[in-house]
Structure formats: C-alpha cells, structure tokens
N, C-alpha and C positions, 0 to 999 in steps of 0.2 A: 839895334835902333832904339832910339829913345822917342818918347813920346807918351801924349795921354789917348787911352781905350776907352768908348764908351758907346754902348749898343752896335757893335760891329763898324765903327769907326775909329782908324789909329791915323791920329794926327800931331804929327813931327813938325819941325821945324821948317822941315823943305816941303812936304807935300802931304794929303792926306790920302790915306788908301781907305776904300772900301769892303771889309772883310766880307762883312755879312754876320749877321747876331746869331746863325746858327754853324758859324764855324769853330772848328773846334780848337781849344787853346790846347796849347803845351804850357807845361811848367815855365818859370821863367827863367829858371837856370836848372842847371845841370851840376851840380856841386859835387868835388870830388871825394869829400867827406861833409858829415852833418854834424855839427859837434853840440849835442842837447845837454840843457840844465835840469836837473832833476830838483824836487823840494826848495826851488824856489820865489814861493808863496808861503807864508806864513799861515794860510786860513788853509790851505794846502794840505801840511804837515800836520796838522790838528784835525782836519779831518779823518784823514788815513794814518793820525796818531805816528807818522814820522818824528826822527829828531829833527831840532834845526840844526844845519852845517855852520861850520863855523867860515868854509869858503867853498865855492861854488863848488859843486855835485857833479861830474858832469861825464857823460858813455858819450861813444859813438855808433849811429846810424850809416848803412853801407849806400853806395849811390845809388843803388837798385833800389832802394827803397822810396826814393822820389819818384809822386806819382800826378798827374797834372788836376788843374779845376775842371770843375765839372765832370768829368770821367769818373765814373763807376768805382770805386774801390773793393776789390777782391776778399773775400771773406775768408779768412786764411780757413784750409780745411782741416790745420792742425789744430783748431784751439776751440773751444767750446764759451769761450770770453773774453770776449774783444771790447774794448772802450776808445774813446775818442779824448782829444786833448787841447784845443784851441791855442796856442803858443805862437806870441810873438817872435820874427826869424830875421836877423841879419845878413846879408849879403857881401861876403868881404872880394873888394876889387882889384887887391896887386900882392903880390906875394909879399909875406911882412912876416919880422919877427922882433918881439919885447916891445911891443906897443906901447907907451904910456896912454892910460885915462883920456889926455888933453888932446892926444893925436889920432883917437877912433875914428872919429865922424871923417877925417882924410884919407882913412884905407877902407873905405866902404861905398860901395857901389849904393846901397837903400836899406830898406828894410821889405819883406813879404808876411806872409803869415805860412801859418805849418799846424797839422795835424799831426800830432805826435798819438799813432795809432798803435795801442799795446795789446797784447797776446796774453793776459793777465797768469791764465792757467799755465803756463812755461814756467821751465826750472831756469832762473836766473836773468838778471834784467835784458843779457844781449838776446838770450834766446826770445825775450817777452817783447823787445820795442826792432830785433834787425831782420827784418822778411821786406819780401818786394811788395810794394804799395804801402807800406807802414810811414811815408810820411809825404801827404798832399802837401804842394806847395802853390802859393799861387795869390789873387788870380796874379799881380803882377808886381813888379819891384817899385817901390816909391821912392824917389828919388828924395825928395824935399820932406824931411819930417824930423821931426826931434821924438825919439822915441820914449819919452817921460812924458807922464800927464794924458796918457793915450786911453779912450775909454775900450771895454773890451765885452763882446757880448757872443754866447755860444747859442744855435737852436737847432733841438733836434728835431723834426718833422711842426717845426712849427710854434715849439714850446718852450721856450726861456729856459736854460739850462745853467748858465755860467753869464756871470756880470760882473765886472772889475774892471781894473784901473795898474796899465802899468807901475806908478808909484808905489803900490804894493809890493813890490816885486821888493826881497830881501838883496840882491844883489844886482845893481842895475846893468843895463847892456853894458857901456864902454867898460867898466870895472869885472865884467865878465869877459870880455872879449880882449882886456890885455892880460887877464889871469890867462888867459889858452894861450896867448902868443909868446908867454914867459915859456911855455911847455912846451908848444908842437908849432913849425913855421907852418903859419897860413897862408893858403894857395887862392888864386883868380878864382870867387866864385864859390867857396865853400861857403857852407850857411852854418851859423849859428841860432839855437834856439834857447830861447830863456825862459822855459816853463811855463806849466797853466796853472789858474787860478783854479779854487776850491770846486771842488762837483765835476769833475771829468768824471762821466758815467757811460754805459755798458752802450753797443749798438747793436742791430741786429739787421741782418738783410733786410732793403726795403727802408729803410730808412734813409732821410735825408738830413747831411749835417750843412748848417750855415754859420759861420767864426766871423765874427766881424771884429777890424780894428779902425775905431776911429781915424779916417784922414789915410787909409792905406784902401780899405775895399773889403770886401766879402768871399772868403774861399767856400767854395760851394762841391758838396761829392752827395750823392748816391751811393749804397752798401749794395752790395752782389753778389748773391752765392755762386760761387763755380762748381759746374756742372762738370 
C-alpha cells in the first residue's frame, strides 16, 4: 500500500485507516540482500584515517539483520563495541541488471534510512556489520525525493552527533547503484546503503538513537541488553 503516515494515521489514495500512534511499525521492507557502501564520505575516511576508494566500497548485510523503527535493538552479547551509523538507503523495485546512471530513479521503489550498526571489536568487516538487528530500517519508504541535496542529522539521547548533506557523499546513489547492478542482478526490494557521514560513534544500552533525513522522516531505536 502506498500512502503518507503521520501520528497513527495512513492515508492512501482510496481511504484512510486509523492505526493508532502506539502501533507498532515493521520495517518497510524486507529485502533479500542489503548491499552497504563503506568510506563513502570523505570527512569519513579522514576521520577513521581510511583511504579514499577509487570506486565504491561496498560488503553485504544478511536479511536477518533488518530490524524495524522504533523497536528496541539487541545489544549483541558478542561484542563489547557497538556503534551506530545513520545512512541513506535505496529501495530497488524490479529485478534489474547493468543499470545506467540515467535509468535509477525507474527501478526504484524510494528511498528509507538505515542504521548501519557495527560490532567494532569483531575479526573482519562481515563479522563486525552481519548479526541480527545490525541494520534498522525505516520509519518508511519515500516515494518522491531526489536523493542529492538531502540534509542529514544523527542524535544520540538527544545530543547532535552527525550533520551533513547528501552532496558530500564521494559516490552518489544512481552511480552506486548501477556499479552493483554491473555485478550482481538486483532483486524486488533489496536495499542499498550509501554510507554515513563523519562521527558514527559507540552506543550503549539505554540509549536512544534518532537519523534524520531531510524530506524522508526520522528512524527512531532504543538499544537493549539481552538478558
């Protein structure tokens, strides 16, 4: 269903339903692979003293690891150092492959947002970024947006963390998204991520993370130790 969400009301085209503002969202898809950008932010890779790539970076995340808004995020018991990551996330809508540039924005369902949540103290980046709950998605897919020019702002229990601007990004969406579809056909619903800006830092149980992207919405989690 398509439509706009706002305080427990989804209103479509044909009719408006009454959710209720304490219902609880799913993720808005279910993607069968997530295919993330790594080091692409330039103030990024200077922070964490990375190189720059000369073309997109880019592992995959397993579907288990999508985890919805609002919902508590699992504090993995394996790791002693977990961080959070605000990243802009594509949603692609029909099976495709060797996309050009110019033909993105027409195999794409919108755009979401994604927490791209890392296990720092792990041997190796799969081990570090593919656990269950390792990447929020949400609150929901925007249909209408140009994903350039988009302002971006991360807060952790309240406290400004991360502020930037799509435009920054060393390799924009469309020119990421037909580098992956040169590689691997993309499926109904896979999400791509295109990296977070400078200052992705550490969480702890009990914390509250809020990612905002301009003109898309705010993905909102709680952290949670498992007992």
């Amino acid at each position: 269903m398509t439509g706009n969400y706002e305080n427990g009301v989804l209103k479509s085209e044909e009719n408006t339903y009454e959710i209720g503002a304490e219902a609880d969202l799913l993720a808005p898809v279910a993607p069968p692979t997530l295919y993330c950008v790594g080091r692409n932010y330039t103030s990024t890779n200077d922070l964490m003293d990375y190189d720059h790539p000369d073309e997109p970076d880019f592992f995959i995340k397993p579907s288990v690891a999508t985890h919805p808004p609002q919902a508590p995020i699992p504090y993995p018991t394996f790791s002693d150092d977990v961080t959070y990551a605000g990243e802009l996330a594509a949603v692609v809508g029909e099976r495709c492959k060797n996309v050009s540039e110019d033909e993105i924005d027409g195999i794409l369902r919108g755009y979401t947002i994604m927490n791209d949540v890392d296990a720092l103290d792990q041997q190796g980046r799969t081990a570090r970024k593919a656990f269950d709950g390792s990447a929020p998605l949400g609150p929901w897919i925007e249909t209408d947006i140009d994903p350039t020019g988009i302002d971006i702002r991360t807060e952790i229990n309240g406290e400004e963390r991360q502020r930037s601007n799509t435009d920054a990004m060393i390799f924009d969406p469309r020119e990421v998204i037909s580098f992956l579809s040169e590689r691997c056909t993309l499926l109904p619903n896979d999400v791509v991520a295109f990296g977070s800006p400078a200052n992705p830092g550490r969480i702890e149980p009990g914390d509250e993370i809020e990612i905002t992207y301009e003109g898309i919405g705010t993905l909102r989690n709680t952290v949670t130790s498992i007992e």
